[in-house]
Structures are given as structure tokens and as C-alpha cells.
C-alpha positions as CSV (number, residue, x, y, z in Angstrom):
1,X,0.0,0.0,0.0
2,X,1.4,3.5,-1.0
3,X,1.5,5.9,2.0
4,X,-0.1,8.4,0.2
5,X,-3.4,6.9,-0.2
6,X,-4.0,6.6,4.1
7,X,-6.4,9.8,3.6
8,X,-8.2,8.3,0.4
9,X,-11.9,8.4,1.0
10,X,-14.1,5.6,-0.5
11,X,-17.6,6.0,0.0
12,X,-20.7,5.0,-2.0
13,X,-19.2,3.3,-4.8
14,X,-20.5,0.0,-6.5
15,X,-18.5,-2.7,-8.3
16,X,-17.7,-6.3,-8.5
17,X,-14.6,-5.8,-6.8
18,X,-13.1,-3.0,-5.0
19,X,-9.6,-3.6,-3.2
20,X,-6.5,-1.7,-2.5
21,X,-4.9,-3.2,-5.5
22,X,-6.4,-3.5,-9.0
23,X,-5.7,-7.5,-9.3
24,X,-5.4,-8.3,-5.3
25,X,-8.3,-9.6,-3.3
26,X,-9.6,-7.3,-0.5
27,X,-8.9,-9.9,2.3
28,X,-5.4,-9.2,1.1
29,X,-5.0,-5.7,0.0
30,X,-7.6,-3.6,2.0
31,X,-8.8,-0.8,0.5
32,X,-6.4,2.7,2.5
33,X,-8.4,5.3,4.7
34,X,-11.7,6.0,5.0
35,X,-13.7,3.0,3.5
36,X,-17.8,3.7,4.3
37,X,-20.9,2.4,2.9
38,X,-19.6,0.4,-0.8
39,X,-21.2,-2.2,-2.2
40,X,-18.1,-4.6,-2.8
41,X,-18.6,-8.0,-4.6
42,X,-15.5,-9.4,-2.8
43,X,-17.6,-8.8,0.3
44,X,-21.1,-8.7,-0.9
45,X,-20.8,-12.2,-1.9
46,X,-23.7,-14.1,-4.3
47,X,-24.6,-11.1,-5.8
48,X,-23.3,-8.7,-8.8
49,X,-24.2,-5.0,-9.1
50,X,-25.9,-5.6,-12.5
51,X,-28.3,-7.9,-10.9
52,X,-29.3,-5.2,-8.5
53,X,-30.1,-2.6,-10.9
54,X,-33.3,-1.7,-13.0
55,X,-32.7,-2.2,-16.3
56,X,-29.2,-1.4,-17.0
57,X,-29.3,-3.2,-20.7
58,X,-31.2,0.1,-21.5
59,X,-28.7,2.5,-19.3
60,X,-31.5,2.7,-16.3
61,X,-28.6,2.7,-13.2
62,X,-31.2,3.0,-10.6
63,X,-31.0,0.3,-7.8
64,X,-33.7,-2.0,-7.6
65,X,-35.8,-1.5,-4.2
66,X,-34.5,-3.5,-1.5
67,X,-31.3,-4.5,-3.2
68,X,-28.0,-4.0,-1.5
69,X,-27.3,-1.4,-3.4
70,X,-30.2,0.5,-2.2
71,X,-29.7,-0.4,1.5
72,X,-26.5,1.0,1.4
73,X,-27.1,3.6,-1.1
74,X,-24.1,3.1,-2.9
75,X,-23.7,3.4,-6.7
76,X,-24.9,6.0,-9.5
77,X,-28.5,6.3,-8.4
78,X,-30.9,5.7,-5.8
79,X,-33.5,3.7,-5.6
80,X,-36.3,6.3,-4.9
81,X,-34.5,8.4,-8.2
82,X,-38.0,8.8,-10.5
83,X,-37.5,12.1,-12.7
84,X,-37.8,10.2,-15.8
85,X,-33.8,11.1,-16.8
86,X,-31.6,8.5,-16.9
87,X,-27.6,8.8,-16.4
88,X,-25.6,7.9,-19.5
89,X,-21.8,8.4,-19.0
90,X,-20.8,11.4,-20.8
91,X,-24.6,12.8,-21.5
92,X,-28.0,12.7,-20.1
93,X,-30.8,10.7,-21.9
94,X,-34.4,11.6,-21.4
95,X,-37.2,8.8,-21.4
């Protein structure tokens, strides 16, 4: 682990596998500083962010109610998110 990363701050985020190394498990390679409220796949086990979102196939992000995801409130939307625009990275698309 690099000392500079000790103040990193890691909060919210959603993916199959977060770790303090980009091929490392987390068990092994702990993600530095302040890690609060992810939705990590080497911890979350049995479940895959994409299974836990709307309809991401047609770029809806939102977390499906109940999900992990929305418990924790980690990852690009929220659950309760309803203003009929939908996050596209890099541009907005409305329904």
C-alpha cells in the first residue's frame, strides 16, 4: 500500500470488486483510509451490481428496491431516483 493513499476516501461506490490493489483480493490488499458504505462483490458475496439494478441493458442505473445497493445507497442512483432522466456516461438521456 502507497503511504499516500492513508487519507483516500471511499464511500458510495459499487462494483464487483473493489480492493487496494487493481488485481489483489480485498482480504489481502484492503482498501487505505476512510472505506464507508460500498457495495463490494468481494464482500457482498452471491450477488453482482448488475443484478441489482433496473434495467441497466437500456442504461436505467437506478438500484432495484431493496437491493443491497439501495440499503447501502451506494452506486450511481438511488433507488427512490423517478425524474424520468436516466444517467448515460458522458450525457443525459431523457425517457
Amino acid at each position: 500500500m502507497a503511504p499516500g493513499n492513508d487519507g483516500t476516501i471511499t464511500r458510495n461506490n459499487a462494483a464487483n470488486r473493489i480492493s487496494g490493489h487493481r488485481t489483489g483480493k480485498v482480504s489481502d490488499f484492503p482498501v487505505p483510509g476512510e472505506y464507508q458504505d460500498n457495495f463490494n462483490g468481494y464482500v457482498d458475496v452471491g450477488y453482482s451490481v448488475e443484478a441489482q439494478l433496473v434495467d441497466p441493458a437500456d442504461f436505467d442505473f437506478r438500484s432495484k428496491l431493496g437491493s443491497a445497493l439501495a440499503l447501502l445507497g451506494a452506486g450511481a442512483y438511488g433507488s427512490s431516483d423517478d425524474d424520468g432522466i436516466r444517467w448515460v456516461a458522458g450525457t443525459t438521456v431523457r425517457r
